[in-house]
C-alpha positions, 0 to 999 in steps of 0.5 A: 175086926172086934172079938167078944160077943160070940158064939152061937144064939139060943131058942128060949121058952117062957121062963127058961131066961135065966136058965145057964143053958139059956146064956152066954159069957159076954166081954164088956170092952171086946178087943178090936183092931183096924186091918187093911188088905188088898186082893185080886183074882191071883190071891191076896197080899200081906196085912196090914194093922192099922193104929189110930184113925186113917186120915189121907197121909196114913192112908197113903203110907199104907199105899206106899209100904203094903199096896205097891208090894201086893201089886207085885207079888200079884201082878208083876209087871201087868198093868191094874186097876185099884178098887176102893170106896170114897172114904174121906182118906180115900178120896182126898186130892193129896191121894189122888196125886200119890195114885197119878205120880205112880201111874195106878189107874182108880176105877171110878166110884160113885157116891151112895153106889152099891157096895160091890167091892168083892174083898167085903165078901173076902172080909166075911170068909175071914170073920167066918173062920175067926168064930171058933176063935177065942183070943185072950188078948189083942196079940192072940186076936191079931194072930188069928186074923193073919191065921185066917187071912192066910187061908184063903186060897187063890180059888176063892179069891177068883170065885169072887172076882168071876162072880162081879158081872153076874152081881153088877147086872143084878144090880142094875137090874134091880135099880139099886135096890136088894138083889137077892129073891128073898121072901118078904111074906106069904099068903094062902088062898082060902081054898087052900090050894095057891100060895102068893110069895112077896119077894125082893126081886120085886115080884109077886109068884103064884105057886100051885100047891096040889102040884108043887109047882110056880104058876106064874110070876108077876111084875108090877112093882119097881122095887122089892116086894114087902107084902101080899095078902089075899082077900077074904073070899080069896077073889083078889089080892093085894101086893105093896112095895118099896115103890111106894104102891100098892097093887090090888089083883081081881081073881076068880081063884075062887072057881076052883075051890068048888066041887066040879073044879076040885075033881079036874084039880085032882084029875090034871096029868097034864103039866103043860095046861096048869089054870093061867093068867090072862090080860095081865100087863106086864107079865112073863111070857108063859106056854098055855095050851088051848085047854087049859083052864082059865084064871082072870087077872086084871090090876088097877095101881094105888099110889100112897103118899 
């Protein structure tokens, strides 16, 4: 953990750069120290500040005089199971023998895995209330640490812990790729009235803007969706990915952007029988009711090299 360039970051217009209202202090050489903890569902253990490089013997002292006694007082005499990355100090054979002369159990690590550890999400509560912090010096720093540390409860240690079979399936679910359904792009129909939205969930949704509500969601791509854009004329579309495709979609959106059409737009009471989606492979199971209006999709893959 560093402090120096903090505090909260400004919108600035053309001309207002050197504006004092505009900048903020900065510290060249900000202090920094190494920190090791340990936490379970029940709370977290005593810190540890760590001088120099953690090689496999530091490492194993950390274990010995910090782990074992956050063992203790959180477990007792409960059997665990320890969690940790595969950093060189880690993964090392001598520490792998400390772990099987103590007995301790390691949960097993891939390499290149997902970071699913839920003490990085303790790390962050931590950085989070340090911001309003502003320490002077590196005892100032460490004080602040051990302040925040001291803070979390047990609650949101075991919000954390709860938390990783929801994650691990999203993981899974994702391919390894990101989990959150954050918008990449957006892109308007010409007609002014459907809205496309690229997401990381590696979908493509299809929003009716008249009624404020999703249409659809498209699955197509093996990964995050990074763009989607409609055609001029608005009769197709077209969505590109991290799996390396692009997806192009033949509409006829472009029916309902005429007068006849804007009428029953402006007329539909009905939510249940909104314009859907037909022959799309593969799709999300949708209702449609018998009357309900009919928007053609088909799709052919492009794969770039």
């Amino acid at each position: 953990m560093s402090f120096g360039n903090q505090g909260a970051r400004v919108w600035r217009k053309t001309g207002e750069k050197e504006m004092p209202k505009c900048l903020k202090s900065s510290v060249k050489y900000p202090q920094s120290v190494m920190v090791w903890g340990a936490m379970s569902a029940a709370g977290v253990g005593p810190l540890c500040f760590i001088k120099g490089r953690v090689n496999a013997a530091s490492y194993q002292e950390i274990l010995e005089h910090f782990m074992l006694p956050s063992a203790e007082m959180l477990y007792g005499d409960e059997d665990f199971i320890f969690q940790h990355d595969l950093a060189p100090a880690h993964s090392a054979k001598t520490t792998g023998k400390w772990f099987t002369d103590h007995g301790i159990t390691v949960l097993n690590w891939p390499a290149n895995s997902p970071d699913l550890n839920p003490i990085e999400n303790l790390w962050d509560i931590v950085k989070r209330k340090l911001r309003d912090a502003r320490p002077n010096t590196l005892d100032e720093l460490k004080a602040a640490i051990e302040a925040s540390w001291a803070s979390i409860t047990s609650q949101q240690c075991h919000r954390l812990i709860a938390s990783m079979p929801r994650r691990i399936e999203a993981v899974i679910s994702a391919k390894g790729f990101p989990t959150n359904a954050g918008v990449n792009c957006l892109s308007f129909h010409p007609s002014g009235k459907f809205l496309l939205s690229a997401s990381n969930d590696g979908t493509v949704k299809v929003l009716d803007l008249l009624e404020g509500r999703l249409l659809y969601t498209l699955h197509g791509h093996q990964g995050p969706v990074l763009s989607v854009a409609f055609s001029r004329d608005g009769d197709q579309f077209a969505s590109g990915g991290t799996d390396a495709q692009v997806l192009v979609w033949k509409t006829n959106f472009d029916q309902f952007a005429n007068k006849e059409m804007n009428k029953v737009q402006e007329k539909r009471l009905i939510p249940d029988a909104p314009p859907h989606l037909n022959d799309i492979y593969p799709r999300s199971s949708h209702f449609h009711t018998s009357s309900g209006h009919s928007i053609e999709v088909t799709y052919q893959s492009l794969l770039m090299k």
